[in-house]
C-alpha positions in Angstrom: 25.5 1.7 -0.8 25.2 -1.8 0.5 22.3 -0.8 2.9 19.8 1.2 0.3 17.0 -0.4 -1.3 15.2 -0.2 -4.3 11.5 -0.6 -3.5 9.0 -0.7 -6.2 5.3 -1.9 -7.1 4.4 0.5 -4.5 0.2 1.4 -3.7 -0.7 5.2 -4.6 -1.2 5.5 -1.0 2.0 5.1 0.4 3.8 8.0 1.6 7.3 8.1 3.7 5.9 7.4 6.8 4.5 4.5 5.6 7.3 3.1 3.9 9.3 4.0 7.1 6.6 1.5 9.0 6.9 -1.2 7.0 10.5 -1.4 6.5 11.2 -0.7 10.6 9.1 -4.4 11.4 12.7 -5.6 9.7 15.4 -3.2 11.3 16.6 0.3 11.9 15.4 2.9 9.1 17.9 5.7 8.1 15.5 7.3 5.8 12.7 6.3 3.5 11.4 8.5 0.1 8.3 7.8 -1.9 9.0 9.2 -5.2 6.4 11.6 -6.3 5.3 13.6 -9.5 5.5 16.9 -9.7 1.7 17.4 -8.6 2.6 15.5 -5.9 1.7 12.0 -6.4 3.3 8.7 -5.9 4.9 7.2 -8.6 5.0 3.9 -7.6 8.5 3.6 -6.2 10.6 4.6 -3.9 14.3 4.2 -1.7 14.9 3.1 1.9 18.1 3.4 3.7 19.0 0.9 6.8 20.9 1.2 9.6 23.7 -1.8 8.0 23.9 -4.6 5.6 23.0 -7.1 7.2 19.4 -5.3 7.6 19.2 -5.0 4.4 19.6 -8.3 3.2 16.8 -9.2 5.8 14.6 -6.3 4.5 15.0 -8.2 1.0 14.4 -11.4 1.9 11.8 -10.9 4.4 9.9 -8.4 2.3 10.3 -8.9 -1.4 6.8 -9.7 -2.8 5.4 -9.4 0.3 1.6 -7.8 0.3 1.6 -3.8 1.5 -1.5 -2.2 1.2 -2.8 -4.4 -1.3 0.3 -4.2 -3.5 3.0 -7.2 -3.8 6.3 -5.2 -4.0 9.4 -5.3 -5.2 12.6 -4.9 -3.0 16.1 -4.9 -4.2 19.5 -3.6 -3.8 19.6 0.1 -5.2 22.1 0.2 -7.9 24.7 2.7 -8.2 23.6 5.8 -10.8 25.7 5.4 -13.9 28.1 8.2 -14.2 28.0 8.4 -17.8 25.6 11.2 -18.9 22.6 10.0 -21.4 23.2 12.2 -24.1 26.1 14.7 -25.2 
């Protein structure tokens, strides 16, 4: 869990393999997903996966608020899904 990122504030535009490009300029991508609607357009945000840690923690601090596609975006840790369900 300590190597998947959070990435939000994403352009429209951006699909996997861009994500994938932007991210590998920092280290080794395991997988990248653009989040889309269910008629098949971006909502905005999306997870990346790197190879360790340590890339990462450079993928944050390198990229966070950074300009992509005309977009500043966000990039953080992903936080763990909470276990508890939302309603009973």
């Amino acid at each position: 869990m300590e190597n998947k990122l959070f990435v939000a504030s994403l352009s429209f535009k951006i699909r996997d393999a861009e994500l994938v490009e932007i991210f590998a300029a920092v280290g080794n991508v395991l997988s990248a997903k653009v989040i889309l609607d269910r008629d098949g357009r971006s909502k905005g945000f999306g997870f990346v996966e790197m190879a360790s840690k340590e890339e990462a923690d450079q993928a944050i601090i390198k990229l966070n608020g950074s300009n992509q596609y005309g977009r500043d975006i966000v990039v953080n840790k992903q936080k763990p899904k909470d276990a508890t369900p939302r309603y009973n």
